[in-house]
C-alpha positions in Angstrom: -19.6 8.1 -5.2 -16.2 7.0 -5.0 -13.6 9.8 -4.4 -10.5 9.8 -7.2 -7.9 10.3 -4.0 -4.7 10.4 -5.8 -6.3 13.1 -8.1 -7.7 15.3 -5.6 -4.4 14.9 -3.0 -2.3 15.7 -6.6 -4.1 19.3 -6.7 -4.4 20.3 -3.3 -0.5 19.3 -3.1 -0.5 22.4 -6.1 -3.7 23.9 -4.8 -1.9 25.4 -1.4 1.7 26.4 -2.1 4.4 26.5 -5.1 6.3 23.8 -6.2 9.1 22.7 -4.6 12.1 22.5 -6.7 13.1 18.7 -7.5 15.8 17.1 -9.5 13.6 15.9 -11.8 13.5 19.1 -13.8 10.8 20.1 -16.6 13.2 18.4 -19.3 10.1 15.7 -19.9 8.3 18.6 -21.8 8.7 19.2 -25.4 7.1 23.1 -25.2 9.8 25.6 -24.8 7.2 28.2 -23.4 5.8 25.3 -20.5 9.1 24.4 -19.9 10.1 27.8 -19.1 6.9 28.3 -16.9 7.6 25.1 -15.0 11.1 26.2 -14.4 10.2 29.4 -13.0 7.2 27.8 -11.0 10.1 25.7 -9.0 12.5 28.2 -8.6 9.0 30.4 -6.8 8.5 27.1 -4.8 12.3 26.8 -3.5 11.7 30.5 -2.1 9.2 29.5 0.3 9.5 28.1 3.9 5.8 28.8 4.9 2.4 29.6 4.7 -1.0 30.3 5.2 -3.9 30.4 2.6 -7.8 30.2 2.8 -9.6 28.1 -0.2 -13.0 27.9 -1.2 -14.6 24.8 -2.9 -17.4 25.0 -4.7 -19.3 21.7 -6.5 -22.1 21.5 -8.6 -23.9 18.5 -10.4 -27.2 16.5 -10.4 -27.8 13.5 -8.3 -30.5 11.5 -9.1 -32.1 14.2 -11.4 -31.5 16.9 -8.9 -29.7 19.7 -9.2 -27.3 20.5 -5.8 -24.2 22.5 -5.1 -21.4 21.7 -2.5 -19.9 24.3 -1.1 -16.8 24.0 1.6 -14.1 26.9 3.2 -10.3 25.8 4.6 -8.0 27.5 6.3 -4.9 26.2 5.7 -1.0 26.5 6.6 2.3 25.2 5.8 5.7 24.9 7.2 8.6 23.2 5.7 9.9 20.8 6.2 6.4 18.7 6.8 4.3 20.3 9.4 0.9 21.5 8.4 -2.3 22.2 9.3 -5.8 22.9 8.4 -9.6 23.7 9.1 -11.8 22.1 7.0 -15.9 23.4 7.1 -18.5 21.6 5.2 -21.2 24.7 5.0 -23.3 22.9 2.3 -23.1 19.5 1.4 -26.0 17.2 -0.7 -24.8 14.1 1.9 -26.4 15.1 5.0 -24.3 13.1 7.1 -21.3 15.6 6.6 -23.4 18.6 6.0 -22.0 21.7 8.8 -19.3 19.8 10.0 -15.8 20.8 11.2 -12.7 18.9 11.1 -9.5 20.8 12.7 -5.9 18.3 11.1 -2.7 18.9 12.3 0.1 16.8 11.3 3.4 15.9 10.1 5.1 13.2 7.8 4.8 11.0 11.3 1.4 11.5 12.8 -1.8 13.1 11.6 -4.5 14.5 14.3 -7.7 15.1 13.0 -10.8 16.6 15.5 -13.9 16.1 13.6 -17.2 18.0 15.0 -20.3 16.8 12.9 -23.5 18.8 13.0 -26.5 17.3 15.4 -28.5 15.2 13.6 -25.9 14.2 11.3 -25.9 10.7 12.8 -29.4 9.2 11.4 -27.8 9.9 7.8 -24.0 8.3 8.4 -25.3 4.9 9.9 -27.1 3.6 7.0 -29.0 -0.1 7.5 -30.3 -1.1 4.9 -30.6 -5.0 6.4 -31.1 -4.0 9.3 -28.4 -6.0 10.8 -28.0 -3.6 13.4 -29.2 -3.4 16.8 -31.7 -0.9 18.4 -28.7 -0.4 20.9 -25.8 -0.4 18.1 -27.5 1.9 15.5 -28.2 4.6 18.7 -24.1 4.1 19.8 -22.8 4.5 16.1 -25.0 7.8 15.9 -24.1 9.1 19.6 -20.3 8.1 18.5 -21.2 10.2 14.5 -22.4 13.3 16.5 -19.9 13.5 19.6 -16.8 15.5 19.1 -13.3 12.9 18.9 -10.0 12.9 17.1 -9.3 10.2 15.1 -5.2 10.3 14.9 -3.4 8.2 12.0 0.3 7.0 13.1 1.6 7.0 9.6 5.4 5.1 11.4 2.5 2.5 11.9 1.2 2.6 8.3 4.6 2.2 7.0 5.7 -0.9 9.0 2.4 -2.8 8.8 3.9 -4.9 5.6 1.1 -3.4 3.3 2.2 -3.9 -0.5 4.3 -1.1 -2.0 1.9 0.7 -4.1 -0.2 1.1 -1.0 2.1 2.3 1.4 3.4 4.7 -1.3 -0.3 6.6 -1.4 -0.1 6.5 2.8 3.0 8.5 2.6 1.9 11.0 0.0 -1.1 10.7 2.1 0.9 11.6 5.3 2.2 14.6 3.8 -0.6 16.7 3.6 -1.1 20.0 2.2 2.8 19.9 1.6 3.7 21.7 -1.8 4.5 18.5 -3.8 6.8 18.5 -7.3 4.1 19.2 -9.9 6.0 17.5 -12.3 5.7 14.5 -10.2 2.5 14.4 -9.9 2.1 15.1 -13.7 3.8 11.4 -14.6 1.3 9.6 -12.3 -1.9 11.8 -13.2 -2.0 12.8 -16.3 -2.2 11.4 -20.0 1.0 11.5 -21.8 1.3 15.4 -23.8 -1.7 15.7 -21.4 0.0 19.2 -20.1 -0.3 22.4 -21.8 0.0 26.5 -21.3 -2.8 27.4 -22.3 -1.8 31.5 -21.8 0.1 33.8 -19.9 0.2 37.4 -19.6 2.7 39.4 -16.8 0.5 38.3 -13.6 -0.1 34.6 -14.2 0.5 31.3 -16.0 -2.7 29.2 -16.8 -2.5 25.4 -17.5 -4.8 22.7 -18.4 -3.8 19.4 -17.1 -5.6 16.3 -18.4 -6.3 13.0 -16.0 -5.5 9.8 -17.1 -8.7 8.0 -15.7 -8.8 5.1 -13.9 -8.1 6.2 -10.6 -11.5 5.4 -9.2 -13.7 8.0 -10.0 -16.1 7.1 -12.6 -16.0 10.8 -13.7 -12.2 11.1 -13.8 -12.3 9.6 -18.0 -11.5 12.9 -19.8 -11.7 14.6 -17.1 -9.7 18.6 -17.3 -8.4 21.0 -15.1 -7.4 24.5 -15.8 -5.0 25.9 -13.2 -4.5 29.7 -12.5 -1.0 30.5 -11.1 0.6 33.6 -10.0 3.5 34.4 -11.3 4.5 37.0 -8.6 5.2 34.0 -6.0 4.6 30.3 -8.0 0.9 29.9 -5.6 -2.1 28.6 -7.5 -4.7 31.1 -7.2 -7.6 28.8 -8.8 -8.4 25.2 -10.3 -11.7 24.9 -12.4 -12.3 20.8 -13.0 -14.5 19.8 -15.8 -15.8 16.2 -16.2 -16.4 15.3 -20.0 -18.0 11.7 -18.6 -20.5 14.2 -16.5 -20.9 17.1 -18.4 -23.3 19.0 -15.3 -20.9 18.7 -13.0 -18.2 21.0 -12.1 -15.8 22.0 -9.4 -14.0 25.1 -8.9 -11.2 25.7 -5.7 -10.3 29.3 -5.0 -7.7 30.5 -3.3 -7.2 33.9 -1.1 -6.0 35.3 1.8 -2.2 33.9 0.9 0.2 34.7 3.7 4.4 32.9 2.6 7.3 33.5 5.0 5.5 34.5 8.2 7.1 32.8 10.1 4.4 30.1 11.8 4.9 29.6 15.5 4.9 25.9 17.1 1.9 26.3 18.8 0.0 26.4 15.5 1.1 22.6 14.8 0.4 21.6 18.5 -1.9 18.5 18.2 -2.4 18.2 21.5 -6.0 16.7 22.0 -8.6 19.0 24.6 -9.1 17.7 28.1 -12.1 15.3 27.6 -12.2 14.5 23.9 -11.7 11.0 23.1 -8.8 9.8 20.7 -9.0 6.7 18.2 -6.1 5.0 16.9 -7.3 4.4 13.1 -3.9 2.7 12.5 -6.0 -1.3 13.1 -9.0 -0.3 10.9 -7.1 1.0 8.0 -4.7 -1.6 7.8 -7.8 -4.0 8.3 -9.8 -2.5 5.5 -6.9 -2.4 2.9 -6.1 -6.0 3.9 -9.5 -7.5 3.2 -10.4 -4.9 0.4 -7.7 -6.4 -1.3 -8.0 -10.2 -0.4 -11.6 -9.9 -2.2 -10.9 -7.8 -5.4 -7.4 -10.5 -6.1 -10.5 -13.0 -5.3 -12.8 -11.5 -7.6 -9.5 -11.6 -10.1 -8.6 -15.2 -9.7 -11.0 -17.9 -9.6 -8.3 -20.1 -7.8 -7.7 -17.5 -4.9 -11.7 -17.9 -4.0 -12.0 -21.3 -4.1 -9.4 -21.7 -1.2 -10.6 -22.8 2.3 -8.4 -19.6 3.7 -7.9 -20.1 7.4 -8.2 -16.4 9.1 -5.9 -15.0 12.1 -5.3 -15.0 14.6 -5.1 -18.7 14.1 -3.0 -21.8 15.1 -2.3 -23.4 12.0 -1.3 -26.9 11.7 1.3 -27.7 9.3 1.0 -31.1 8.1 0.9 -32.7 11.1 4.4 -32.3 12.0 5.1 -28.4 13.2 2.7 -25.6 14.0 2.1 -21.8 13.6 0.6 -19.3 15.5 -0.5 -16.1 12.7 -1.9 -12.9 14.0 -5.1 -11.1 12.8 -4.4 -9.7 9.2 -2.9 -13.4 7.7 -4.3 -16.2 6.3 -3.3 -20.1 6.0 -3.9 -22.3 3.7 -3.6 -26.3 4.2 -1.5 -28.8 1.6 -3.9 -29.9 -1.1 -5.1 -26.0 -1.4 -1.2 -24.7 -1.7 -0.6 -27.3 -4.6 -3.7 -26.4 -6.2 -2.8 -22.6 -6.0 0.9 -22.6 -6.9 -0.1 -25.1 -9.7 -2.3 -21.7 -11.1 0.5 -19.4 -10.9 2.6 -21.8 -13.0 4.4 -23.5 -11.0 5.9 -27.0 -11.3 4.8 -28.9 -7.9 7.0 -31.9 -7.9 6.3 -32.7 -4.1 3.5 -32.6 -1.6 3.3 -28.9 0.1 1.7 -29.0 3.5 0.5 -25.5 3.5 1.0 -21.7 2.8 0.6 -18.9 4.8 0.5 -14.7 3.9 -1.2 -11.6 4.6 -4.3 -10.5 2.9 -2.9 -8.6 0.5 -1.0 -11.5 -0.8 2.0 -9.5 -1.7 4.1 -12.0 -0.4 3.6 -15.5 0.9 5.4 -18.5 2.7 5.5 -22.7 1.3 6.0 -25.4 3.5 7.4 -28.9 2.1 8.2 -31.8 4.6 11.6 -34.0 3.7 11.7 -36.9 5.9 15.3 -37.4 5.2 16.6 -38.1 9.1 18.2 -36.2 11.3 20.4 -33.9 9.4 24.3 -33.1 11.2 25.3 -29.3 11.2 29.1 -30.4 11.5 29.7 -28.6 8.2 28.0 -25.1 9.6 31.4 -23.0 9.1 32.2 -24.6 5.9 29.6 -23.4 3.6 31.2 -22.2 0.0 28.6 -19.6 -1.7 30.2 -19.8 -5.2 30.9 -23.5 -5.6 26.7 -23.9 -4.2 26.1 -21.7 -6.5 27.3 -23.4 -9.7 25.8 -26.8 -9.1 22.2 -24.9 -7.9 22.6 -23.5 -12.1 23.5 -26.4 -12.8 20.1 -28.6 -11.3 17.8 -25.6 -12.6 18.9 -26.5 -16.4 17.4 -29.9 -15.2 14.7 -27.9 -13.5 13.8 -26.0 -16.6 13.6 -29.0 -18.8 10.9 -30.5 -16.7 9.0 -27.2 -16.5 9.5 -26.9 -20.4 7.9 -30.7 -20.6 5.1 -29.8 -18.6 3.9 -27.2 -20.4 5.3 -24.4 -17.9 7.8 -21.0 -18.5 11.3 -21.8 -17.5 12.5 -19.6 -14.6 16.4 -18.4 -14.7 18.8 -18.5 -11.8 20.0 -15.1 -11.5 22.1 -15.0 -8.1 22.2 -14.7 -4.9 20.0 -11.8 -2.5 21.1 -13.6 0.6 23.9 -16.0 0.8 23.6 -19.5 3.1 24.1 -19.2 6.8 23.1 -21.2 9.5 21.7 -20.3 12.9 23.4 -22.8 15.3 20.5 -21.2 18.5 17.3 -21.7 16.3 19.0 -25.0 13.6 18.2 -23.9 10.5 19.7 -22.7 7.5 19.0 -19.8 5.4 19.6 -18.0 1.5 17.8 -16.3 -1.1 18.0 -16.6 -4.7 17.0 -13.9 -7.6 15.2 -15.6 -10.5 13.9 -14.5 -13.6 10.7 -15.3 -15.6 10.6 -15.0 -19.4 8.5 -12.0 -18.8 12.1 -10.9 -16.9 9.9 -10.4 -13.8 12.3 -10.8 -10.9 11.1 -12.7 -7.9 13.1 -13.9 -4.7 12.7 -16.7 -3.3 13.9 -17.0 0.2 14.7 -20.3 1.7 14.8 -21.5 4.9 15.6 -25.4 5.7 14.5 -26.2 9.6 15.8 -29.1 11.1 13.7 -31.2 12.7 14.4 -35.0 14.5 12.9 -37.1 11.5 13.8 -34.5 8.6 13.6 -30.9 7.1 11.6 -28.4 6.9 11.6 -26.1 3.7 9.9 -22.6 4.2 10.1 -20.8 0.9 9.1 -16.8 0.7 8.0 -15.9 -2.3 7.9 -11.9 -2.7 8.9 -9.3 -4.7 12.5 -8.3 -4.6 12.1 -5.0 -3.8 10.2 -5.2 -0.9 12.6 -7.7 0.2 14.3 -5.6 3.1 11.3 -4.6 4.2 9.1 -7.8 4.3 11.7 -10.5 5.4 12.1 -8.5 9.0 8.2 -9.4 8.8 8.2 -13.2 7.9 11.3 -13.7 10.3 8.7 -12.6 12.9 6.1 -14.4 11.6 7.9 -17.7 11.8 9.1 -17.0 15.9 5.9 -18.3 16.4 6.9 -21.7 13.9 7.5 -24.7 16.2 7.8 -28.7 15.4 5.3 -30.4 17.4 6.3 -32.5 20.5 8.6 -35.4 19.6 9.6 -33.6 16.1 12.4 -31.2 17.5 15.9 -31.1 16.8 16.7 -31.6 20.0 14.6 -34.9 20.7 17.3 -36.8 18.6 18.1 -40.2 20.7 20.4 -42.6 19.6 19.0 -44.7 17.0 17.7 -42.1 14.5 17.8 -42.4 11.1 20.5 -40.3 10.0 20.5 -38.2 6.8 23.5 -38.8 4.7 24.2 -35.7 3.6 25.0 -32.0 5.2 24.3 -28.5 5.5 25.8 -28.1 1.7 24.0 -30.3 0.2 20.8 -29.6 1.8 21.3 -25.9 0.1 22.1 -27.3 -2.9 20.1 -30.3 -3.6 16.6 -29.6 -4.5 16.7 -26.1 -4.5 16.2 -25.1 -8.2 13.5 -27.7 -8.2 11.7 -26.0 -5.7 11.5 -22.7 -7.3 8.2 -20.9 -6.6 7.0 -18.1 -8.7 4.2 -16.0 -7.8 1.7 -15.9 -10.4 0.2 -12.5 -9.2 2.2 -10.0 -11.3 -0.1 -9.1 -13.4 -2.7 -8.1 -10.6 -0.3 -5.7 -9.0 -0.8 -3.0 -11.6 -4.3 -3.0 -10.3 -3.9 -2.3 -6.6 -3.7 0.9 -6.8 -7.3 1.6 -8.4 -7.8 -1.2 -6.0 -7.0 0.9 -2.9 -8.9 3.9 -4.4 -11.8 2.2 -5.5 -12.1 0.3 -2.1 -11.4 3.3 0.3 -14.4 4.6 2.8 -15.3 6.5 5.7 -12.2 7.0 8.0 -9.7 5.6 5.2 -10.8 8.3 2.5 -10.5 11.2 5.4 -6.5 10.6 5.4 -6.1 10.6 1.9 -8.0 13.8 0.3 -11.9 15.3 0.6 -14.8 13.3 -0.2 -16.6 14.2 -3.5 -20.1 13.4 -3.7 -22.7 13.2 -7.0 
């Protein structure tokens, strides 16, 4: 059963401490009386700098016609302003392969350690064959690996700067926080149905409130699902959460907490994650960002017919673009030659006046990179320090009214020029020149398109990134390093000019200008964005789910 993550990580963010006080206020709320509660429950959270809690979990349901009951104990602890840790026992569990086990997680907002003891015998029931595509030799390794005691560490710095799409590396840094007391107003905009927030009572020793869940957040229980929360007022702490799924009306899950220890004072030593002598340590960092990358490559597959019927080239690679210049793309990308590229931007609505000769982006397809070929000459870079932003400006508005009538004749949205995100400069060491331009659907989607023009010995070479423009400062660091590894073949460079050469009759400012508008590349994928995040939930297993919440099983 797949595990609603961003639910579960919502209440155990409430479940172990009082909420901290935010900005955002409890102004969204149109009861007096749960306004007043919330207020009071932040100004409880802002009091506390640490502690220590035990909870109990307690599942019940049917799987398969049989009734079964899950039951689990943590010890947990907290000290602001991100360290935390926790031990997590499974004592009863209906999936075998976790029953009795032990998982010891220390982290911070940087790294998260987790030592994970399974029970013996646990390892027949987690390597599960079905086709038998295993090995005699491979099946008894995965089960010696199931059964021996390791830490599995998550370097969340990694996470961040592996150019995963927005809505993804949002969930790894809620993810990397914890058991941290999170704002419970903020997780009410993301979690629950609009009004989907009540008080349901109070009397002088607690508030209770039930909280409905939006759905869709990859549990196929979470639709009408409700959870009545218990919370002291003495010191803001949730003392219980009682879940009850209206799509599954015999299941039920109920977390109790006890044992609540705030302002202690938690020593360092508590938070040490220093691995024993002799237990082995695995980086997860590759096998996340591996999972998430192809996880999402298939479902936008799955979404767009187009996407699937693309010969996709797979890193690491040496692609070949066109003939004339290469590229060397690491594991995690994916190329994809000329005729494909025209055939793709052509679904996404773009107007492909010339020939591409390929594309290139990461799985995830959050952003991606055009080639075009202009066999103009050899281009001069005597104009280099003379380049005039506003006056290329003008006449690039100027060619997109053109631009926009011969998308409006094809059939096609017109795309508006809004400015500049990175005005023209050019890199006398590497010869090219650079910008980016905002544009504008008529959805008033923004995309950026950033431009890069190579010069070559016979012509140009236009690399267009296509990406969102909020992720723009983030991901162009990332195609910058991509293209270190962009080279014109032998005989093509810049420097191989002789004497003799056709020469381009036009400069650097003109090369900005001329064509640009025209060459305007939207990326057809907005509305599949919405989606990723039920994506990532949906798609999540094994040692991506540990990081993000428990695992709930039917």
């Amino acid at each position: 059963m797949r595990v609603s993550i961003q639910w579960v990580a919502a209440f155990l963010s409430i479940l172990v401490g009082p909420v901290a006080a935010q900005d955002s206020g409890p102004s969204m709320f149109a009861d007096p009386a749960l306004k007043e509660a919330l207020s009071a429950i932040q100004a409880k959270g802002a009091e506390v700098n640490d502690y220590t809690c035990v909870i109990e979990i307690r599942e019940k349901g049917t799987q398969d016609g049989t009734p079964y009951e899950n039951v689990g104990r943590e010890e947990l602890g907290f000290r602001r302003p991100n360290s935390y840790y926790a031990k997590v026992q499974r004592l009863q569990d209906n999936d075998p392969a976790v029953a009795g086990s032990l998982t010891r997680i220390i982290g911070n907002s940087e790294i998260q350690s987790r030592y994970i003891v399974n029970a013996p015998g646990s390892g027949q029931h987690a390597v599960k064959d079905p086709d038998n595509a295993m090995t005699a030799e491979e099946k008894a390794k995965a089960i010696r690996d199931h059964e021996t005691p390791h830490i599995d560490r998550y370097d969340f710095a990694r996470l961040r700067s592996a150019g995963l799409p927005k809505e993804i590396a949002a969930m790894l840094d809620s993810a990397a926080l914890g058991v941290r007391p999170l704002t419970f107003l903020d997780d009410y905009k993301d979690r629950f149905e609009h009004d989907g927030i009540r008080l349901v009572s109070q009397d002088d020793a607690s508030w209770v409130l039930e909280c409905r869940m939006s759905g869709d957040l990859g549990d196929e229980d979470d639709e009408g699902q409700v959870a009545t929360v218990t919370i002291d007022k003495s010191d803001g702490i949730v003392r219980k959460i009682e879940f009850a799924y209206n799509g599954n009306p015999d299941r039920s899950k109920t977390y109790t907490v006890s044992e609540i220890k705030v302002n202690a004072g938690l020593p360092d030593t508590v938070f040490d994650s220093t691995p024993p002598p002799g237990i082995p340590v695995a980086d997860k960092v590759d096998e996340i960002v591996s999972g998430i990358q192809t996880a999402t490559m298939d479902a936008l597959k799955a979404m767009n017919p187009t996407l699937a019927a693309i010969q996709w080239q797979e890193g690491p690679t040496r692609a070949d673009v066109g003939g004339i210049a290469h590229l060397q793309l690491p594991a995690g990308y994916v190329f994809a030659n000329g005729s494909d590229t025209a055939t793709l931007l052509e679904s996404f609505g773009n107007l492909v006046t010339d020939e591409p000769l390929g594309m290139f982006a990461p799985k995830t397809l959050d952003w991606f990179v055009v080639f075009f070929f202009d066999d103009v000459g050899y281009v001069k870079d005597d104009e280099k320090d003379e380049l005039d932003p506003d006056a290329m400006l003008k006449s690039m508005r100027n060619n997109n009214e053109t631009a926009n009538k011969m998308r409006k004749e094809a059939g096609l949205e017109t795309l508006e020029l809004v400015g500049w995100a990175v005005e023209p400069r050019y890199d006398e060491a590497t010869h090219n020149v650079e910008w980016a331009l905002r544009l504008k659907d008529e959805a008033d989607h923004i995309t950026v398109n950033h431009h890069t023009r190579y010069l070559g010995r016979t012509g140009i070479m236009n690399v267009t990134y296509v990406g969102d423009p909020e992720s723009l400062s983030d991901r162009l660091p990332v195609f910058k390093e991509r293209m270190r590894e962009f080279a014109f073949a032998q005989g093509n460079r810049y420097d191989e000019y002789r004497a003799g050469d056709r020469v381009a009759q036009f400069g650097l400012s003109a090369l900005v200008v001329g064509g640009a508008a025209a060459l305007a590349v939207k990326t057809g994928l907005f509305k599949y964005l919405w989606k990723l995040i039920i994506l990532v939930v949906a798609v999540l297993g094994g040692g991506l789910k540990a990081i993000f919440g428990r695992k709930s099983t039917k």
